[in-house]
N, C-alpha and C positions, 0 to 999 in steps of 0.2 A: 504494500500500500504506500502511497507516494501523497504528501501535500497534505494531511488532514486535517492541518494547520490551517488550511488555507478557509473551513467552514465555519458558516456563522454558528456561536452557540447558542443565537435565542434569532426569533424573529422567522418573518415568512423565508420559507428557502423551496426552489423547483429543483431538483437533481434530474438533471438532465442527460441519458447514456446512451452509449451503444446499445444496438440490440443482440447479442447473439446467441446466447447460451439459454435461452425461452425462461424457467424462473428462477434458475440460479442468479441471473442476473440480479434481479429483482433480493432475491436474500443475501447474496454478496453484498451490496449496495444497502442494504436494515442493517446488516451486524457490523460495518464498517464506515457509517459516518455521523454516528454520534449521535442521531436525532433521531426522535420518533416520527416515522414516517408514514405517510399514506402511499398506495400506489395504483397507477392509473394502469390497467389491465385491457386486453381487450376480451370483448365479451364472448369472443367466440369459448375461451376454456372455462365460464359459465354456466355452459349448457348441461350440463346433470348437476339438478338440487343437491345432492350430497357434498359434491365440488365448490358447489356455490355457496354455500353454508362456510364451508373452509375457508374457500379464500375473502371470502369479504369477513369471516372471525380474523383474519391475518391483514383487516384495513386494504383490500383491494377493491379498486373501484369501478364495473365493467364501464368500458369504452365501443362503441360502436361504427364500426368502416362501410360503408358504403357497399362492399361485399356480403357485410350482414344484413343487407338489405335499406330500401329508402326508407321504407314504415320506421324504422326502429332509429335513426337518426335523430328522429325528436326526443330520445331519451336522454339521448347526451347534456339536454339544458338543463335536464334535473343534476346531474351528474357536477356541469361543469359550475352551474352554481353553488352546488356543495364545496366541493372546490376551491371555488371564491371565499365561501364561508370560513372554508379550514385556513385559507392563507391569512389572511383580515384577523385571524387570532390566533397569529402566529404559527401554525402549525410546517411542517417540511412534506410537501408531496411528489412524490421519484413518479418522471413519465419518461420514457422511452417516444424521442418525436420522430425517428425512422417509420413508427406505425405496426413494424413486424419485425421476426426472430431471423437471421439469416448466418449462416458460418462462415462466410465468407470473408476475407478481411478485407474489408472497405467499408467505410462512414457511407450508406444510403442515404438518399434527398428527406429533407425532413418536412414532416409535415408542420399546417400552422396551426394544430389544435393546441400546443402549450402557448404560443404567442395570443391565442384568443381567450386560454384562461386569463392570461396577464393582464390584458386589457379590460377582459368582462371584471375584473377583478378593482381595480385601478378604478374605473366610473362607478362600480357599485359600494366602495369605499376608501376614497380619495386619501386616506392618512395614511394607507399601506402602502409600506417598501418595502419590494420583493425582491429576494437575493436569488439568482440566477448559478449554477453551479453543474460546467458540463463533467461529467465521470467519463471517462475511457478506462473500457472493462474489456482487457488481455488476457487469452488463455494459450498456452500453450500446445496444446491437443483436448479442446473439448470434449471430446466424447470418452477420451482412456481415461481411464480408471487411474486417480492420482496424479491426474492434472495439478498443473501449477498456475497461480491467475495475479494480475498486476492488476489493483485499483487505482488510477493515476486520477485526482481531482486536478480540474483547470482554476484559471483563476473567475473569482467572483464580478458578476455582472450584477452592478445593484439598480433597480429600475423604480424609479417616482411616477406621479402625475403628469410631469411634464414632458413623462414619453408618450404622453396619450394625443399630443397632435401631429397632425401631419400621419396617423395611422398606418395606412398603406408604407406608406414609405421605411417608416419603426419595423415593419413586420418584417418587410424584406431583408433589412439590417439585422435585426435578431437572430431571421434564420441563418445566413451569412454569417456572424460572428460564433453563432454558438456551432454550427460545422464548421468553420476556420478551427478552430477548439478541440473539434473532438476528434478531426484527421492527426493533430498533432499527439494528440492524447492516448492514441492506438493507433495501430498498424493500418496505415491506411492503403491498399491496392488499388490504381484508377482501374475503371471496367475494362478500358482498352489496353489489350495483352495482360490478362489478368493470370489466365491459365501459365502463361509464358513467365511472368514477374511471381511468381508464387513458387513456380517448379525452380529459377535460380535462387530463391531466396532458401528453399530446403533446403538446396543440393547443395548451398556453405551452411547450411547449420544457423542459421542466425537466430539470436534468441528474441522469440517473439514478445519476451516481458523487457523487454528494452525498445519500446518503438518511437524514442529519438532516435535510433543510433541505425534500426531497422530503416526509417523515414529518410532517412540521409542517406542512406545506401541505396538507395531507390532513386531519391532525386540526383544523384551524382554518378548515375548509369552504370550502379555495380562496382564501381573504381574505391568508394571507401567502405568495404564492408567488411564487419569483423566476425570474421569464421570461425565457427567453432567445431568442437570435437563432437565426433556421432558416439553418442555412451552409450555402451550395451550394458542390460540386466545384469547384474555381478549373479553368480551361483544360488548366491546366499538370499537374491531379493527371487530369483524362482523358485526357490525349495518354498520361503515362507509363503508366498501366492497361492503353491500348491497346498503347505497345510492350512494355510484359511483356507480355501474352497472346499480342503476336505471339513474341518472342524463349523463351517458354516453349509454345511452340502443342500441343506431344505432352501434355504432365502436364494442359495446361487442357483440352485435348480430351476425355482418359481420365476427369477430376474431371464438364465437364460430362452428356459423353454417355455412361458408363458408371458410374461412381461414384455422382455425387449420384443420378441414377433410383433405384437401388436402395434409397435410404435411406427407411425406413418411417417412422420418429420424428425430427420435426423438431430436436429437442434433440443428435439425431450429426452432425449438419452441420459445426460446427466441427471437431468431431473428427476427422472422414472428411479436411475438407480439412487441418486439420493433418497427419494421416498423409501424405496425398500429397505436403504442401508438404518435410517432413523424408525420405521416399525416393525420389519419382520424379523428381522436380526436382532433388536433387542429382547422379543418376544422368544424368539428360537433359542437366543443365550438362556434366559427365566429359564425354560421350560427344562433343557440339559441339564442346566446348575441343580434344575429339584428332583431330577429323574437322578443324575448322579449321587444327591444327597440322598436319597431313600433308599438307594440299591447299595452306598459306598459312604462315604462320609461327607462333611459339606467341606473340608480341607480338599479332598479329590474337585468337589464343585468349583471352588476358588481357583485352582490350577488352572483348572480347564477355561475360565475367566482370566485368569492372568495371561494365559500361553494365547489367547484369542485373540489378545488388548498385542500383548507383544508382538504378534504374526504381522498385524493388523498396522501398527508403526513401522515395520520393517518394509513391508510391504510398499508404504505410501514415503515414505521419508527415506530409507536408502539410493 
């Protein structure tokens, strides 16, 4: 995590990021900027009540795209005046203005549905000042298991009343600064020779959690870029991989043969296995630790929790 210094610790704030890891993003971005935050969701992961119960218990707010249909567009004024509500008394609310989750690395065009909270915000109460704060959210390989992520916050864009004339013209600057912002703030790929600028940048190794250094090596046609070494798995981090999979065999079983099949969009993988990693696996530990303890001692149970915990850091951290 980079700059956290840089966030207001009271008062309106919009956290404004990349899109690309679907709701890791979004929990990366809670447990790492200091504020109790709302977050603007889109409503398509909504759609089953069980879900919807969840995420709006975790302050997420559906968002509606024109994909979701026209009808449903008019819900967004309830939405974005809430919104208004929460910023006007101080609250922090994280929107992703790309719109959608994408893996790709490049900053997409943003939409102007944060620029129209700030404004509906701003006329329907003129004393708020809203702190602007774009995140660039860097992972190294999304979807593997044991990824590594850089939260880089930019600097603060604080906006009054007096951004409120001249509208059109604010808006277009908004969007423009807060993408100026957040190409430098992640690895940013232009769409053109995208497949081409991505395939040289693996093939030196470049670390994706440094994307100044990634960004310059790009802008300077490959000529300053610092390559690094392809590390392979030591012994020691595939043996523990193997005995967690064995010592956890029910939750990996359900993640690979039942779980991951069903995932449509590459971008929920993370998410799907973090779910499982935070309910079934604790549940599957419980259940061992008292089947051991009745059949063996609860010292036997303890082990079999420590040797889990240990597998489990070797795994992720060597």
């Amino acid at each position: 995590m980079k700059h956290a210094n840089r966030i207001p610790k009271s008062g309106a704030v919009l956290f404004l990021g990349n899109h690309q890891n679907a709701l890791l993003d979004a929990l990366l971005i809670a447990t790492k900027n200091g504020r109790f935050s709302y977050f603007l969701t889109r409503a398509s992961v909504f759609s089953k009540p069980l879900i919807s119960k969840v995420l709006k218990s975790l302050l997420m707010l559906p968002v509606y795209r024109i994909r979701d249909g026209w009808s449903n567009l008019t819900k967004n004024n309830r939405v974005f005046s809430k919104s208004s509500k929460l910023l006007s008394e101080g609250h922090a609310i994280t929107i992703f203005p790309e719109g959608s989750h994408n893996l790709r690395r490049t900053v997409r065009p943003l939409s102007k549905g944060f620029t129209r909270i700030i404004f509906e915000t701003l006329e329907a109460y003129p004393d708020t000042i809203i702190h602007l704060v774009p995140v660039g959210l860097n992972f190294k390989n999304a979807t593997k298991f044991g990824d590594s992520t850089l939260i880089n916050f930019g600097n603060v864009m604080s906006i009054d009343t007096c951004s409120i004339e001249d509208k059109s013209a604010r808006v277009l600057e908004l969007k423009s600064k807060v993408f100026d912002q957040l190409c430098k703030l992640t690895t940013h790929i232009e769409t053109e020779n995208y497949e081409q600028t991505l395939e040289a940048l693996e093939a030196m190794n470049v670390d994706f959690l440094k994307p100044e250094r990634v960004n310059s090596c790009i802008a300077n046609n490959f000529s300053s870029c610092e390559k690094g070494q392809l590390k392979k798995d030591s012994p020691l981090k595939v043996l523990s991989k193997f005995l967690l999979i064995l010592c956890l065999f029910l939750p990996y079983f359900i993640w690979k043969k039942v779980a991951q099949p069903k995932i449509k969009e590459i971008e929920f993988t993370a998410t799907f296995r973090f779910a499982i990693a935070i309910t079934l696996v604790p549940i599957f530990i419980i259940v061992i630790m008292l089947i051991l303890t009745l059949l063996m001692q609860f010292q036997i149970a303890l082990l079999y929790l420590i040797i889990v915990l240990a597998l489990a850091l070797i795994s992720i951290k060597l």
